[in-house]
GUSE-227723 format. One record per residue (C-alpha): z, y, x; residue number from 1. Coordinates in nm, 3 decimals. Each point is the difference from the previous one (the first is absolute). Layout:
BEGIN
<atom><c3>Z</c3><c2>Y</c2><c1>X</c1><loti>NUM</loti></atom>
...
//
This chain:
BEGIN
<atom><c3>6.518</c3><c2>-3.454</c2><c1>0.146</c1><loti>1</loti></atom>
<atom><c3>-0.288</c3><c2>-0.151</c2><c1>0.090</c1><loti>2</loti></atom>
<atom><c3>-0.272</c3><c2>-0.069</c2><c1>-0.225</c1><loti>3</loti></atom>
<atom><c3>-0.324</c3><c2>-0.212</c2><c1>-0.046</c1><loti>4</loti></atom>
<atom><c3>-0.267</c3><c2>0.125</c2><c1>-0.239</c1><loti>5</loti></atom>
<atom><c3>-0.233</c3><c2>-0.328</c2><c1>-0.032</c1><loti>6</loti></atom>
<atom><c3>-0.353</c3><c2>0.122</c2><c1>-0.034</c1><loti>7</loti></atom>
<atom><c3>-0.314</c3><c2>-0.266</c2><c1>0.005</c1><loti>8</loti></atom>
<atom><c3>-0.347</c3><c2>0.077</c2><c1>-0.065</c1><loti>9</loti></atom>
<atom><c3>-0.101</c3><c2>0.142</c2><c1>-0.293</c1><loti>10</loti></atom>
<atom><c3>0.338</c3><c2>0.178</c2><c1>-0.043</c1><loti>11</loti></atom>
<atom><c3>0.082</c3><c2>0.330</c2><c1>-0.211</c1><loti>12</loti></atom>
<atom><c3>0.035</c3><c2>0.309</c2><c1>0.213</c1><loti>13</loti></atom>
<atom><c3>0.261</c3><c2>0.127</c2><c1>-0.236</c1><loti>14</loti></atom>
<atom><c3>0.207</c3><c2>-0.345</c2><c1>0.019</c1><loti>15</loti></atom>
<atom><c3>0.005</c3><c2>-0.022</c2><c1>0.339</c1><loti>16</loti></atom>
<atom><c3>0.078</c3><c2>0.380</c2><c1>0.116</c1><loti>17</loti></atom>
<atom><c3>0.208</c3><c2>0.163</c2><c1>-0.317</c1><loti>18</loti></atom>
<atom><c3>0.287</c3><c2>-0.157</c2><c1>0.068</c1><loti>19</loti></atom>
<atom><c3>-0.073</c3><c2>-0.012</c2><c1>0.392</c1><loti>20</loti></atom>
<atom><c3>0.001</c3><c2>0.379</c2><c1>-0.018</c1><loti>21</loti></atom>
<atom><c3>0.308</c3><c2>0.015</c2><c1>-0.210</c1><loti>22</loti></atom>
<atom><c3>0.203</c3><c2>-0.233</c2><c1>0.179</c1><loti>23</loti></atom>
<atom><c3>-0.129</c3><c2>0.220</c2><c1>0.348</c1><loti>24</loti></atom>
<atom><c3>0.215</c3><c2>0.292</c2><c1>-0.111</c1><loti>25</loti></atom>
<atom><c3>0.279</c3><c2>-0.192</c2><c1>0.156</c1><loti>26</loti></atom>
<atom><c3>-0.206</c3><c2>-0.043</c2><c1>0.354</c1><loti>27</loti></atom>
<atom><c3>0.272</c3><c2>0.209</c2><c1>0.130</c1><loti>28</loti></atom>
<atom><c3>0.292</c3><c2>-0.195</c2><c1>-0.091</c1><loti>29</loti></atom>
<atom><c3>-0.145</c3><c2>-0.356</c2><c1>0.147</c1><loti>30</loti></atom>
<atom><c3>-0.234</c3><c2>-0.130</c2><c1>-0.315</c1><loti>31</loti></atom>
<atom><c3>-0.369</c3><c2>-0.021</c2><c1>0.094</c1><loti>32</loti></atom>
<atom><c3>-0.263</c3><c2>-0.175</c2><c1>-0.246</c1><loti>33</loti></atom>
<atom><c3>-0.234</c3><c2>-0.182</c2><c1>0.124</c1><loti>34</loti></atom>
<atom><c3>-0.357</c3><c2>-0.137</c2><c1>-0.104</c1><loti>35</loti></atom>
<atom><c3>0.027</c3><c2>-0.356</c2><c1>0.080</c1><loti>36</loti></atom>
<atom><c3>-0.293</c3><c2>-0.200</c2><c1>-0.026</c1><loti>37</loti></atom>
<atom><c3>-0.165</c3><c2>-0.358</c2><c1>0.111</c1><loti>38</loti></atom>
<atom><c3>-0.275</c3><c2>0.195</c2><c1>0.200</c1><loti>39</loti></atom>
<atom><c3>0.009</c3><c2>0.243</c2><c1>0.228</c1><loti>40</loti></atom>
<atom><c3>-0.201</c3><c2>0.172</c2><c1>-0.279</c1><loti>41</loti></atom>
<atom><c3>-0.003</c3><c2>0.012</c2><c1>-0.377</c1><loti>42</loti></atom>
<atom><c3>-0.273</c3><c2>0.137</c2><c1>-0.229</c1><loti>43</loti></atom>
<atom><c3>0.082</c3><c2>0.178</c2><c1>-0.300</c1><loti>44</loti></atom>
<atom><c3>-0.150</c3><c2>-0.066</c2><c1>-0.333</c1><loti>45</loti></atom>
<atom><c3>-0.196</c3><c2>0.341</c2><c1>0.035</c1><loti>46</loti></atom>
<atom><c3>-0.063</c3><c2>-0.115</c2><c1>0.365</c1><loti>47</loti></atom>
<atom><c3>0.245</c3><c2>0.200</c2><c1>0.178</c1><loti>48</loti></atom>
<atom><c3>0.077</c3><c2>-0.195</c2><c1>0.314</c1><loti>49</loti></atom>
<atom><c3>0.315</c3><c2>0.039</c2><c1>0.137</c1><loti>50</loti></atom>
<atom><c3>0.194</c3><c2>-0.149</c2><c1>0.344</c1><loti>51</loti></atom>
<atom><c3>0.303</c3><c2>-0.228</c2><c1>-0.068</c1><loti>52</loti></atom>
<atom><c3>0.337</c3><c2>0.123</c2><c1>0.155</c1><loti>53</loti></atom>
<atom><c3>0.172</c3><c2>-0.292</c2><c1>0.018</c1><loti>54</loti></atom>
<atom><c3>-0.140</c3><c2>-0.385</c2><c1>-0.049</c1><loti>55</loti></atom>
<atom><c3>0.102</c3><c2>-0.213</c2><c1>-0.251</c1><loti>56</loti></atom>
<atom><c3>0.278</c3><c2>-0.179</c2><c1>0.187</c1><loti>57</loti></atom>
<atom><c3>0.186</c3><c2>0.347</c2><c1>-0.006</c1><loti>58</loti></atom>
<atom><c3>0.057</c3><c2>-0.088</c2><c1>-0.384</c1><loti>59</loti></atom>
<atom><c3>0.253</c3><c2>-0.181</c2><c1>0.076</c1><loti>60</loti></atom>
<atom><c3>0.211</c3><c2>0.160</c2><c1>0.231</c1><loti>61</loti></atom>
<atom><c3>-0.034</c3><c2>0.334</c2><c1>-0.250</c1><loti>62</loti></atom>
<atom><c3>0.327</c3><c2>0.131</c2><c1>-0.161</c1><loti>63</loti></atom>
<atom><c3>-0.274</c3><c2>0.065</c2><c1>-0.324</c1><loti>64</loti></atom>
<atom><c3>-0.320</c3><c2>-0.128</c2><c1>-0.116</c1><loti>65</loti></atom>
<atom><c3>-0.222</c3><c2>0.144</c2><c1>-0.228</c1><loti>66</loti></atom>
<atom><c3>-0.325</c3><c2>-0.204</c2><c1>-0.081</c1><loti>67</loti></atom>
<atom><c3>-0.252</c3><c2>0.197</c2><c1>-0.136</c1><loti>68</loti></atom>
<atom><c3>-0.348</c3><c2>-0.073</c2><c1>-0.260</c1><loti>69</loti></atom>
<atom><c3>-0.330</c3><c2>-0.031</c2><c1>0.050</c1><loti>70</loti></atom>
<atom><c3>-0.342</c3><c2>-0.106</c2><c1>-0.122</c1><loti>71</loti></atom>
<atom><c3>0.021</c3><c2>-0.300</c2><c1>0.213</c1><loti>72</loti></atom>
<atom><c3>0.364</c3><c2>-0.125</c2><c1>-0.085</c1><loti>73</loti></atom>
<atom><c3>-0.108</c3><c2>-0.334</c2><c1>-0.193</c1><loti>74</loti></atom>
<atom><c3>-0.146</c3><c2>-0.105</c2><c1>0.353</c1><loti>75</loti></atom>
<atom><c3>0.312</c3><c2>0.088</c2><c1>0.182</c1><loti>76</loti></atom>
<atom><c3>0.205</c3><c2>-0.258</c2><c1>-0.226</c1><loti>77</loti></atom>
<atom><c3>-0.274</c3><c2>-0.272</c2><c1>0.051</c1><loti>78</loti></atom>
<atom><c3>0.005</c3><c2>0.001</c2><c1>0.347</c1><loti>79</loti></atom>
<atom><c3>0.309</c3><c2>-0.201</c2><c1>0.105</c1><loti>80</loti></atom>
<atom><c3>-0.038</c3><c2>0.091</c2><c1>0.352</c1><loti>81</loti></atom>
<atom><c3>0.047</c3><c2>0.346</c2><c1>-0.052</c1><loti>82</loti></atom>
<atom><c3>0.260</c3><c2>-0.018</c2><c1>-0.270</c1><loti>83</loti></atom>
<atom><c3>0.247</c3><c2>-0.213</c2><c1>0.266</c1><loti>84</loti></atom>
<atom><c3>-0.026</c3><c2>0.300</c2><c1>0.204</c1><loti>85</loti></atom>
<atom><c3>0.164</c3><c2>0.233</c2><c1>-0.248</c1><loti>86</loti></atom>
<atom><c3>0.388</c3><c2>-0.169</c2><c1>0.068</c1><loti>87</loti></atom>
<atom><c3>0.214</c3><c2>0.170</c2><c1>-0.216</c1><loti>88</loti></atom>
<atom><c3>0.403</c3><c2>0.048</c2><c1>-0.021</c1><loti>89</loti></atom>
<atom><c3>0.162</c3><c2>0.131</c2><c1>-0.312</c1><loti>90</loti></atom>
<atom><c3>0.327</c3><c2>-0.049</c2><c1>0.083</c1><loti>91</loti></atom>
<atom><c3>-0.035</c3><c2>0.256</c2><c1>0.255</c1><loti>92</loti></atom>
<atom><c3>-0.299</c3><c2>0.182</c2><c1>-0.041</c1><loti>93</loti></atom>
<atom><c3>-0.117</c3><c2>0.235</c2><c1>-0.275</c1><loti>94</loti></atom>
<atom><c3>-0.318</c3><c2>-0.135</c2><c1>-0.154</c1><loti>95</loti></atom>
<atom><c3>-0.229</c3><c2>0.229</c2><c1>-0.200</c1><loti>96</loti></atom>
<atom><c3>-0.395</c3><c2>-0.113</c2><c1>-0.152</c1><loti>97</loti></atom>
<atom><c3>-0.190</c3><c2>0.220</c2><c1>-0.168</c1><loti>98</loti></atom>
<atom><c3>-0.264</c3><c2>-0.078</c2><c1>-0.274</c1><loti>99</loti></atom>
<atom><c3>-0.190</c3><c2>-0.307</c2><c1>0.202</c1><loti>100</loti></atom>
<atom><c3>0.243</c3><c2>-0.047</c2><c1>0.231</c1><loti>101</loti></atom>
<atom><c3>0.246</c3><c2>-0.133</c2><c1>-0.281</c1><loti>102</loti></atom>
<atom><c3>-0.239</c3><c2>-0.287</c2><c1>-0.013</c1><loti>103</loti></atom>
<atom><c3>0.055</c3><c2>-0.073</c2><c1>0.395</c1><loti>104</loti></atom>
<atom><c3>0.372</c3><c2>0.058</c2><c1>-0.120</c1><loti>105</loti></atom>
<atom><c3>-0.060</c3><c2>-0.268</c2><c1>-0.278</c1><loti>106</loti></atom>
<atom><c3>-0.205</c3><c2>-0.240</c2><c1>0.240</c1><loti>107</loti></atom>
<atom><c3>0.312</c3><c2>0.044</c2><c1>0.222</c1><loti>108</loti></atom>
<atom><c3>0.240</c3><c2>-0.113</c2><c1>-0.261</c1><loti>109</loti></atom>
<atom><c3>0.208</c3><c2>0.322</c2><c1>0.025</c1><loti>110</loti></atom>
<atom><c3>-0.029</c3><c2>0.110</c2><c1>-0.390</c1><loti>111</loti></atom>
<atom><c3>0.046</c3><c2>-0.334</c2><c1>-0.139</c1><loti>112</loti></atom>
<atom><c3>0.265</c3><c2>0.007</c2><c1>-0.289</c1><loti>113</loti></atom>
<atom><c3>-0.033</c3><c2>0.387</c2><c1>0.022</c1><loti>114</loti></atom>
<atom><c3>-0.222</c3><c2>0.278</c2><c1>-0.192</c1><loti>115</loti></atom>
<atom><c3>-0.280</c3><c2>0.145</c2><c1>0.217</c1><loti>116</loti></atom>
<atom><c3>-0.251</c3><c2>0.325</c2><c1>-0.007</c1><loti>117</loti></atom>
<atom><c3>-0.304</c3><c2>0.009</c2><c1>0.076</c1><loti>118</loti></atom>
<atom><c3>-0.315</c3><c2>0.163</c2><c1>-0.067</c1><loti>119</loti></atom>
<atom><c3>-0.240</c3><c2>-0.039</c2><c1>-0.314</c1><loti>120</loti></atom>
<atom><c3>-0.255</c3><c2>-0.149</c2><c1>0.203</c1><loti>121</loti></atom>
<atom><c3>0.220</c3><c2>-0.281</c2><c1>0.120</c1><loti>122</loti></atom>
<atom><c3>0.216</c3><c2>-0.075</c2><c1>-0.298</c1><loti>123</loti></atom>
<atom><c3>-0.141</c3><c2>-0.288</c2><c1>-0.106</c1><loti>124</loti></atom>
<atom><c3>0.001</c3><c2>-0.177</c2><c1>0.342</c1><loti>125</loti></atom>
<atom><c3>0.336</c3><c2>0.067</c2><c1>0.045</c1><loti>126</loti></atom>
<atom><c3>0.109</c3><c2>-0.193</c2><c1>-0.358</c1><loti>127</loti></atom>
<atom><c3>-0.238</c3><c2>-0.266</c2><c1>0.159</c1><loti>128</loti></atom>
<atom><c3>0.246</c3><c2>-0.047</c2><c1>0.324</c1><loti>129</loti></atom>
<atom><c3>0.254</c3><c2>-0.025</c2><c1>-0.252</c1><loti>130</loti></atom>
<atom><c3>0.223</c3><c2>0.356</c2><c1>0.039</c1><loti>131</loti></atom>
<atom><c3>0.052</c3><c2>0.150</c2><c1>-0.336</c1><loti>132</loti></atom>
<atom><c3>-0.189</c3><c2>0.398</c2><c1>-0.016</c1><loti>133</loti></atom>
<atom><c3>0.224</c3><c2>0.268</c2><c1>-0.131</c1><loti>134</loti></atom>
<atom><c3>-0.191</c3><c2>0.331</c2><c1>-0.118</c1><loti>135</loti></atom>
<atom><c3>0.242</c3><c2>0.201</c2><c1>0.269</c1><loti>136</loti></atom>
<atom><c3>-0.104</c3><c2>0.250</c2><c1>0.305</c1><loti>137</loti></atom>
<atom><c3>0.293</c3><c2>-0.184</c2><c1>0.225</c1><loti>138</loti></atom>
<atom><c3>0.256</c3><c2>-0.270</c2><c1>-0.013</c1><loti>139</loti></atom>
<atom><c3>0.212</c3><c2>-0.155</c2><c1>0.247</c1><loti>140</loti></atom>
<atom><c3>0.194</c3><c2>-0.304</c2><c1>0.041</c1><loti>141</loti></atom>
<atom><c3>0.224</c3><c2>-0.012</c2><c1>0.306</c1><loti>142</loti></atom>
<atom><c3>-0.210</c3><c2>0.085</c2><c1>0.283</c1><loti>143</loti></atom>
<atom><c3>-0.332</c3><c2>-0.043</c2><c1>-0.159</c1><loti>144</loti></atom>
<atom><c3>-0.131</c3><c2>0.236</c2><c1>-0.218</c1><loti>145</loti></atom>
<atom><c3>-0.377</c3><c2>0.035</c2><c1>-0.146</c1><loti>146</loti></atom>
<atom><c3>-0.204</c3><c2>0.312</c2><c1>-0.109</c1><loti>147</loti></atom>
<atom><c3>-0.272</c3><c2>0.028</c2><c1>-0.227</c1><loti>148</loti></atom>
<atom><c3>-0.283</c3><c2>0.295</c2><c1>0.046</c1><loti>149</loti></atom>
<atom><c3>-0.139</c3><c2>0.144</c2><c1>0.273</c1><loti>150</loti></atom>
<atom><c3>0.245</c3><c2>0.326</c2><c1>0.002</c1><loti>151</loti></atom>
<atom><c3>0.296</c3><c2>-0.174</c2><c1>-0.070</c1><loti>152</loti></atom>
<atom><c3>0.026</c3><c2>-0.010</c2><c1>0.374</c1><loti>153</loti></atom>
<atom><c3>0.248</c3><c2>0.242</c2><c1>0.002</c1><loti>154</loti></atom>
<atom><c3>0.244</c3><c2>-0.241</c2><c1>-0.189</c1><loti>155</loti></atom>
<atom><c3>-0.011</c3><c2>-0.226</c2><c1>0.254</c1><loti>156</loti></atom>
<atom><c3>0.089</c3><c2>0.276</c2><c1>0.298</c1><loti>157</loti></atom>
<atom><c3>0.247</c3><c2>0.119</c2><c1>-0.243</c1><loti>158</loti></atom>
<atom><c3>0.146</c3><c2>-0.320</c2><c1>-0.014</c1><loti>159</loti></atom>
<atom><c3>-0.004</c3><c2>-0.072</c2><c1>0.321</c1><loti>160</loti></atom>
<atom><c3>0.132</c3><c2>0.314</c2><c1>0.138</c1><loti>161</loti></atom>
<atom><c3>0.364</c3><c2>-0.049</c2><c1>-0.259</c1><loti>162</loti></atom>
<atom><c3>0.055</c3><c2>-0.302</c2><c1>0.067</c1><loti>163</loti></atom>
<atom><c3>-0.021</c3><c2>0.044</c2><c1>0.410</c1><loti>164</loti></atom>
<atom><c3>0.050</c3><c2>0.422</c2><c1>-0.019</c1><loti>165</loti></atom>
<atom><c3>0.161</c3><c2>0.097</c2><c1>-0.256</c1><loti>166</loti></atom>
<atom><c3>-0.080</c3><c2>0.208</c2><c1>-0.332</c1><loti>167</loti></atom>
<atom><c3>0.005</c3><c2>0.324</c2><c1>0.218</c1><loti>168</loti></atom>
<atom><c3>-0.292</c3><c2>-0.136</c2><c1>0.233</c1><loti>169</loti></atom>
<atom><c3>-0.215</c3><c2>-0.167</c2><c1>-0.293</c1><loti>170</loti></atom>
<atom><c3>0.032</c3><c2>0.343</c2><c1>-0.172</c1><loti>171</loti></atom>
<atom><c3>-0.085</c3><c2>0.218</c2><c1>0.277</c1><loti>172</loti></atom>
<atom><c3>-0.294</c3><c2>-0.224</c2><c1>0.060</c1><loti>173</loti></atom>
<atom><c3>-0.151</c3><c2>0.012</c2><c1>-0.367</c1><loti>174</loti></atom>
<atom><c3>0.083</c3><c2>0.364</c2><c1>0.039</c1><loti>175</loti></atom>
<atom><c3>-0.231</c3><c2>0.063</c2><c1>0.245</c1><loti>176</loti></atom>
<atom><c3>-0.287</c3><c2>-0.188</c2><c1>-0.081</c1><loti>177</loti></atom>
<atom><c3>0.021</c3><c2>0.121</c2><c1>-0.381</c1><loti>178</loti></atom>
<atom><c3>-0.246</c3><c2>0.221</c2><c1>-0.150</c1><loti>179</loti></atom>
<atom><c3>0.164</c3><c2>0.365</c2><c1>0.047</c1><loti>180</loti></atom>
<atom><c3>0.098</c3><c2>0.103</c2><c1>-0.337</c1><loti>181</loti></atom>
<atom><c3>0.091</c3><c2>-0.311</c2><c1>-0.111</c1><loti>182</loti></atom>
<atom><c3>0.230</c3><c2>-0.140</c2><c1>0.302</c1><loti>183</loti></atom>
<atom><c3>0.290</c3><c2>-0.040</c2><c1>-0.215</c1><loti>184</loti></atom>
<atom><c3>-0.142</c3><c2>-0.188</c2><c1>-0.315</c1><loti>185</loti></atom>
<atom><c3>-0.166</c3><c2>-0.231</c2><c1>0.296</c1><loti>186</loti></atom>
<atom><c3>0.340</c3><c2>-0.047</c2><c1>0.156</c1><loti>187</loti></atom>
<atom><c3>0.195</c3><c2>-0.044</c2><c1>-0.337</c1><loti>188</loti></atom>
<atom><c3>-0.293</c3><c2>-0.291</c2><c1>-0.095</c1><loti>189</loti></atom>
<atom><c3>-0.003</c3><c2>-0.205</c2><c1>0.327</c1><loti>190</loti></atom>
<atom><c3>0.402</c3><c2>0.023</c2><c1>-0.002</c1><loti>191</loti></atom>
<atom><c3>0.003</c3><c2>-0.092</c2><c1>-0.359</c1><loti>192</loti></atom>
<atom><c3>-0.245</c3><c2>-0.307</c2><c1>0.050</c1><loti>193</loti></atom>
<atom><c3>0.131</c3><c2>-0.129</c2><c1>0.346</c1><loti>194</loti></atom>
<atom><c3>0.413</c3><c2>0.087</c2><c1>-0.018</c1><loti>195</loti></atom>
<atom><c3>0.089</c3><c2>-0.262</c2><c1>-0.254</c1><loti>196</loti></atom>
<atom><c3>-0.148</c3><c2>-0.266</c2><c1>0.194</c1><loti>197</loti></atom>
<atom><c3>0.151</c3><c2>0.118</c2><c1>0.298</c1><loti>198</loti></atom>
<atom><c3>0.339</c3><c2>0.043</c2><c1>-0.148</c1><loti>199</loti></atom>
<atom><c3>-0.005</c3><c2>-0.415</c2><c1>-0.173</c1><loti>200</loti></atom>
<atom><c3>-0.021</c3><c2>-0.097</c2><c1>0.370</c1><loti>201</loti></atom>
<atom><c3>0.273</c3><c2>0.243</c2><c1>0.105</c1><loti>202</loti></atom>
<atom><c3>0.182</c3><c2>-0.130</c2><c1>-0.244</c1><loti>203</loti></atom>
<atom><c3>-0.038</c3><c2>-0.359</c2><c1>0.047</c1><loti>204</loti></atom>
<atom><c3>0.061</c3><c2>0.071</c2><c1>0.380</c1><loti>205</loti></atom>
<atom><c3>0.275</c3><c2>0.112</c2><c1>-0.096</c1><loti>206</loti></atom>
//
């Protein structure tokens, strides 16, 4: 499984590498995230710069996409140029945005008729581009599922990792990354947010 984690300027360190590092675990067993960008670097919103791994182009070959937030996300959707780069294929990719990026997601058309998350911040933008806001850390439709908050990250590699893994894998995952002491109760909340969605599309598959 390959996967591109879209990251422009201005994007969240915790968007971009969370689920990155999650989704890593499974180096070993052929999925590699990678920090896909329009430059050959990216600056942070606390001015972290960091070298793209793959250009934007590689969005579209990617077996995933996740399309992280950032500071400067209203200027990603005005810029036509940029947003024709981002070529998109939910009939046989998995699709993830997080916070901002649900408004590239909206821009996109890929949440229309559908209930989005997003951040706080960019609520009220999102309602503008027409996708109705649901007060909800994840949700997924199909392929395409949304996130809202900055550490709901690992819902998104969660999801990811049972619907291309398996529940095993997306457990072991969370496992490992989980605060020790509380690496059960972390498990047992991303399975309970992620698995139903998961299992509607199973089902429908089906």
């Amino acid at each position: 499984m390959q996967i591109a984690v879209l990251t422009f300027d201005g994007f969240n360190e915790l968007d971009s590498f969370i689920a990155a590092a999650i989704l890593n675990r499974l180096r070993g067993k052929g999925w590699q995230a990678h920090i896909t960008a329009p430059t050959e670097t990216v600056v942070s919103m606390n001015g972290v710069t960091v070298r793209r791994q793959q250009p934007m182009a590689f969005a579209a070959e990617a077996d995933a996409v996740i399309i992280g937030s950032g500071i400067r996300t209203r200027e990603v959707v005005a810029d036509p140029a940029l947003l024709a780069q981002i070529r998109l294929d939910p009939a046989r990719q998995l699709i993830a945005a997080q916070c901002s990026g649900t408004l590239v997601l909206a821009k996109l058309g890929l949440v229309a008729g559908v209930p989005a998350c997003t951040d706080l911040t960019t609520k009220p933008w999102v309602i503008e581009a027409g996708v109705e806001v649901i007060d909800a850390p994840f949700f997924a439709h199909g392929n395409v599922a949304t996130a809202g908050g900055c550490l709901a990250s690992q819902y998104i590699a969660a999801w990811m990792l049972l619907r291309g893994a398996g529940r095993a894998e997306a457990e072991a995952a969370i496992h490992y990354v989980a605060p020790v002491g509380e690496k059960d109760q972390y498990v047992a909340r991303a399975m309970a947010v992620v698995s139903p969605f998961a299992a509607r599309q199973a089902a429908l598959a089906g």
